[in-house]
Every structure is written in structure tokens, then in C-alpha cells.
C-alpha positions in Angstrom: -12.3 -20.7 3.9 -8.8 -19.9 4.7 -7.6 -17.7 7.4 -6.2 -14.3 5.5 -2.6 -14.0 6.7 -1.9 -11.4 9.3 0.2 -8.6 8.0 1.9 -6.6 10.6 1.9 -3.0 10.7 3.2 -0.5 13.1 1.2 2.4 13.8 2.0 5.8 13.7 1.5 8.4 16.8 -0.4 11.4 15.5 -0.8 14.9 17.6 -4.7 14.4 16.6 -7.2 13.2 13.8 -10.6 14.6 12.7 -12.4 11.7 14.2 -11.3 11.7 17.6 -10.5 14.0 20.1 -7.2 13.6 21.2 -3.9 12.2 20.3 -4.1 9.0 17.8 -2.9 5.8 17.0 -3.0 5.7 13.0 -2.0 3.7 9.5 -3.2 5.2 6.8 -6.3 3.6 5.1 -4.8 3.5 1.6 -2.1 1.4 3.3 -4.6 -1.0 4.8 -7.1 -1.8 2.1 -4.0 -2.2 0.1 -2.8 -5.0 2.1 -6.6 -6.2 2.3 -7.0 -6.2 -1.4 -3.8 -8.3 -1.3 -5.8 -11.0 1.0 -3.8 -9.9 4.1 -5.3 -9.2 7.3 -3.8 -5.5 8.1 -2.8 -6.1 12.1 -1.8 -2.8 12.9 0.6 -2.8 16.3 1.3 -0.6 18.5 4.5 1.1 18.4 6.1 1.0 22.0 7.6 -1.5 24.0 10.7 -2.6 21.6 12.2 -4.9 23.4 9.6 -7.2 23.5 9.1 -6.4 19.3 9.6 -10.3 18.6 8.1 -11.6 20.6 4.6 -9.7 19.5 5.7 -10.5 15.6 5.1 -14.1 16.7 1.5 -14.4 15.3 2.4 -12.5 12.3 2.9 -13.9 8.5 4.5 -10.6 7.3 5.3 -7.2 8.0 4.7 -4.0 6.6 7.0 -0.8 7.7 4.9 2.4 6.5 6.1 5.7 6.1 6.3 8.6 8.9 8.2 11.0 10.7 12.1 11.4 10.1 14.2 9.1 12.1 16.4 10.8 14.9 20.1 11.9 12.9 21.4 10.3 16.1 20.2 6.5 15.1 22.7 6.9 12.3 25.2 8.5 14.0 24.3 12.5 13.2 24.5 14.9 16.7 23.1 18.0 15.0 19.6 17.5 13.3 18.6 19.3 10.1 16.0 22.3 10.6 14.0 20.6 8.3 13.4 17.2 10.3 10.1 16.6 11.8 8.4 14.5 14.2 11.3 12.9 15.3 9.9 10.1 17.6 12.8 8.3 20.2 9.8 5.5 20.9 8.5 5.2 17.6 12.2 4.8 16.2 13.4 2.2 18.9 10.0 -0.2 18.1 10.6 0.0 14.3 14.1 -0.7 14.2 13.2 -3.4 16.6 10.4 -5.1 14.3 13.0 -4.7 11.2 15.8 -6.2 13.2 13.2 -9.4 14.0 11.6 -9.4 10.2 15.3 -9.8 8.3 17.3 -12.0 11.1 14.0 -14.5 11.2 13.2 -14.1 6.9 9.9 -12.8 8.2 8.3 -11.7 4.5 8.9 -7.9 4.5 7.5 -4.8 2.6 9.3 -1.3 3.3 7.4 2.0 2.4 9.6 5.6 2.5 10.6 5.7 6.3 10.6 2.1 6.3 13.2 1.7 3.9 14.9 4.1 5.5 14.8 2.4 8.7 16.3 -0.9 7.3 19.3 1.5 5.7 19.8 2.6 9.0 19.7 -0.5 10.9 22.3 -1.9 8.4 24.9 1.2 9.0 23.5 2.9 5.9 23.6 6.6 6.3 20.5 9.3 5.6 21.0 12.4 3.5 18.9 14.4 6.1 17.1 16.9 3.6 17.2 16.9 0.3 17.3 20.9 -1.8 15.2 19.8 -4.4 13.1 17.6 -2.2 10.5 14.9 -3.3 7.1 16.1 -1.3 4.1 15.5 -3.5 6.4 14.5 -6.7 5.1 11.9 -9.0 7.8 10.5 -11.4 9.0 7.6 -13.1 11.6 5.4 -11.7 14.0 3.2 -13.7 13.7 -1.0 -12.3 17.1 -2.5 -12.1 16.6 -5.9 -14.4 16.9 -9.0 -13.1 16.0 -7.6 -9.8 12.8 -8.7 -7.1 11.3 -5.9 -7.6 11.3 -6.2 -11.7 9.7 -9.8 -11.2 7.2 -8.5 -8.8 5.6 -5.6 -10.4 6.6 -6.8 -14.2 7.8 -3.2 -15.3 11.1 -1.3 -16.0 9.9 1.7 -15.3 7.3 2.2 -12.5 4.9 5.8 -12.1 5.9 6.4 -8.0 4.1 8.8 -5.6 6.6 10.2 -3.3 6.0 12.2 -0.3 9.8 12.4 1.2 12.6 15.2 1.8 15.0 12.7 3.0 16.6 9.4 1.0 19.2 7.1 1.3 23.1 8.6 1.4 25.0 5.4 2.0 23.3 1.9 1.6 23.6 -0.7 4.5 25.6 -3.6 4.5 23.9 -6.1 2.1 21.4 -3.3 0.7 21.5 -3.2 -3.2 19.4 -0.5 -5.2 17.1 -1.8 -7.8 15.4 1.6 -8.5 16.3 5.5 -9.0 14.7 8.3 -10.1 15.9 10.8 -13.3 18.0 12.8 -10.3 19.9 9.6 -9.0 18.0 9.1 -5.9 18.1 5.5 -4.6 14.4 4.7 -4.7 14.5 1.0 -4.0 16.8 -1.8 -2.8 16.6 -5.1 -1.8 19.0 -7.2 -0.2 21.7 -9.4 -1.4 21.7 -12.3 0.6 17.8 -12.0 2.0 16.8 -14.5 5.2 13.5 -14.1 3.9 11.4 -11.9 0.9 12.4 -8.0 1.3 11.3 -5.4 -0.7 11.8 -1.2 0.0 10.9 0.9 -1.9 10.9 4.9 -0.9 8.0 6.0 -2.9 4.2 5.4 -1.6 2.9 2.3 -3.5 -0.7 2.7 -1.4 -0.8 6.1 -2.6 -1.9 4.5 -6.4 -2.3 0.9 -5.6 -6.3 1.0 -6.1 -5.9 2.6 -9.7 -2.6 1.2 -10.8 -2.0 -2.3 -10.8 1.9 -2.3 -10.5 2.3 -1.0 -7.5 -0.8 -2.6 -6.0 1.8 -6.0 -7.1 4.0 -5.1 -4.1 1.6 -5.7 -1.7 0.3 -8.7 -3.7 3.5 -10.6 -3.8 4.0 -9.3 0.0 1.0 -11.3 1.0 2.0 -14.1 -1.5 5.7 -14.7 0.6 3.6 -14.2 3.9 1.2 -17.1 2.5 3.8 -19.3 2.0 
């Protein structure tokens, strides 16, 4: 029987949780038993010490940047921070950018989720709008699939039903970023890049939010696992 590939994840800190009684190291289980389904291994990491980030990818067949907190305004450049960002995180940003930095410069096979894309904008020079006015917390709505695109040949559909849970989205795309999906309003809600060291996929919506009862976005983490299997 063949050893499920590992599929890292970083954690997210959490002020508390109902099972335990204090702060928390968390992924969210629909993320997990996505991955699981997949035949990944969900090895979730924990989000501090960046600089050593590669090295601790080293065991890893792919990775998996989840959603979260906003990103600090000041990672892209932004002094002044929206009243409307939350949970702003100066270790938690520093280890993600880190694991991103690793995954694309060594073709690691790579799945972004919401904050994750938005962490791979950033980390190319792209640029965050930092709230949206008509925002896109629990909003479930089509999104048009570029043809021709990764994400079209992963999940077979040119139109996917996404769960979003986000009040921030991309402003300017990174160098190399292309968007292969947006919703009815214009909003960038998946790219991939154009010259990839390795598979990449980010989409802003949450694919785990549906994957158990929809079987295109439960393809994301499929194919994720596939590349990492490879």
C-alpha cells in the first residue's frame, strides 16, 4: 500500500476553540478531509519560525495555503490599515509568505485558498484592495473559468458555484499572476501563473466549504494531490 503524499498546511492561530481551553493551533476540518478524500496526508505546520520555512517543506509533496486573517497593509506597501482589517498576524504573515516563496521558486505542487491567494499576489508585488463596499462574506455565486486555463482542465466547468467568505480581493495582480476566474462584479477570483516552476492553482473562494457535496471543487484538491503524487 502506498504511502498517501504529505500535503502541507499551515495552521492558523486562534484566540480559543470550543474544545480546548486556551489559545489554538487550527485548519479547518473541511479543509483536511478535503485533502484526505483527495489521498493526501493533511500535515498541518506550525506557522512560526519563517526563516527556516524550507527547510521544514522538505518532507512535503505539496502545499496547501488556507484562508485566514487579513495580511498586514504594510506587506504590500500600505502604512495606514483599513478599520475593517482583522486579525492581522506579523508571525503568521512572515511564515506564509515564506512557505509560498519555497513552494513556487522549488515547483513545489501548490493549492491557494482566499488569504492564500492573496499571499502569492502579494509576494509577487501584486497589490490588495483592503475592503471591499459590497463585500463577499457568506456569498455564494457563480464564477466565469477562463478557457483554456488550469483551472478549466482541473475542475472541467466554465462556470464554477464558489463559497466565499472574504472582504478583501486582489487590486493589482503579481508579476506573472494571470486571472482565470471572476465573478458577475469583476472581482479577480482565480489566477494561476504564467510561466509556473511547478502546478499552482489560487482560487479566492473556499473550495472545502462544498467539496464533500460538489464534485468540482472537490477536483482542486484532487488534481493538488495528483501533481504532489507525481
Amino acid at each position: 500500500m502506498s504511502r498517501r503524499p504529505l500535503i502541507a498546511i499551515p495552521s492558523r492561530f486562534a484566540a480559543s476553540t470550543s474544545a480546548l481551553r486556551y489559545a489554538a493551533v487550527v485548519t479547518a476540518r473541511a479543509l483536511a478531509e478535503a485533502v484526505y478524500q483527495a489521498g493526501g496526508e493533511p500535515f498541518l505546520m506550525h506557522p512560526v519560525d519563517a526563516g527556516r520555512a524550507a527547510d521544514r517543506l522538505a518532507d512535503a509533496a505539496g502545499l496547501l495555503l488556507p484562508g485566514g486573517g487579513d495580511l498586514s497593509p504594510e506587506v504590500y506597501g500600505e502604512s495606514v490599515a483599513h478599520e475593517q482589517v482583522y486579525d492581522v498576524d506579523a508571525e503568521q504573515d512572515a511564515f506564509d509568505l515564506a512557505a509560498a516563496r519555497h513552494a513556487l521558486t522549488a515547483g513545489l505542487p501548490t493549492l491557494a485558498v482566499c488569504r492564500g491567494l492573496q499571499v502569492v499576489n502579494v509576494l509577487l508585488g501584486g497589490r490588495l484592495r483592503q475592503h471591499m463596499e459590497v463585500d463577499h462574506r457568506h456569498v455564494v455565486h457563480p464564477v466565469a473559468v477562463r478557457p483554456g486555463s488550469l483551472l478549466a482542465e482541473v475542475t472541467g466547468a466554465e462556470k464554477i458555484t464558489a463559497s466565499c467568505y472574504h472582504h478583501q480581493c486582489v487590486e493589482a495582480l503579481g508579476q506573472g499572476l494571470v486571472a482565470v476566474a471572476h465573478a458577475a462584479d469583476g472581482t479577480v477570483e482565480a489566477a494561476e501563473l504564467a510561466e509556473p516552476a511547478g502546478w499552482f492553482v489560487g482560487v479566492q473562494w473556499h473550495p472545502e466549504d462544498t467539496a464533500a457535496t460538489d464534485p468540482v471543487n472537490q477536483r482542486l484538491f484532487d488534481a493538488l494531490v495528483t501533481a504532489a503524487t507525481r
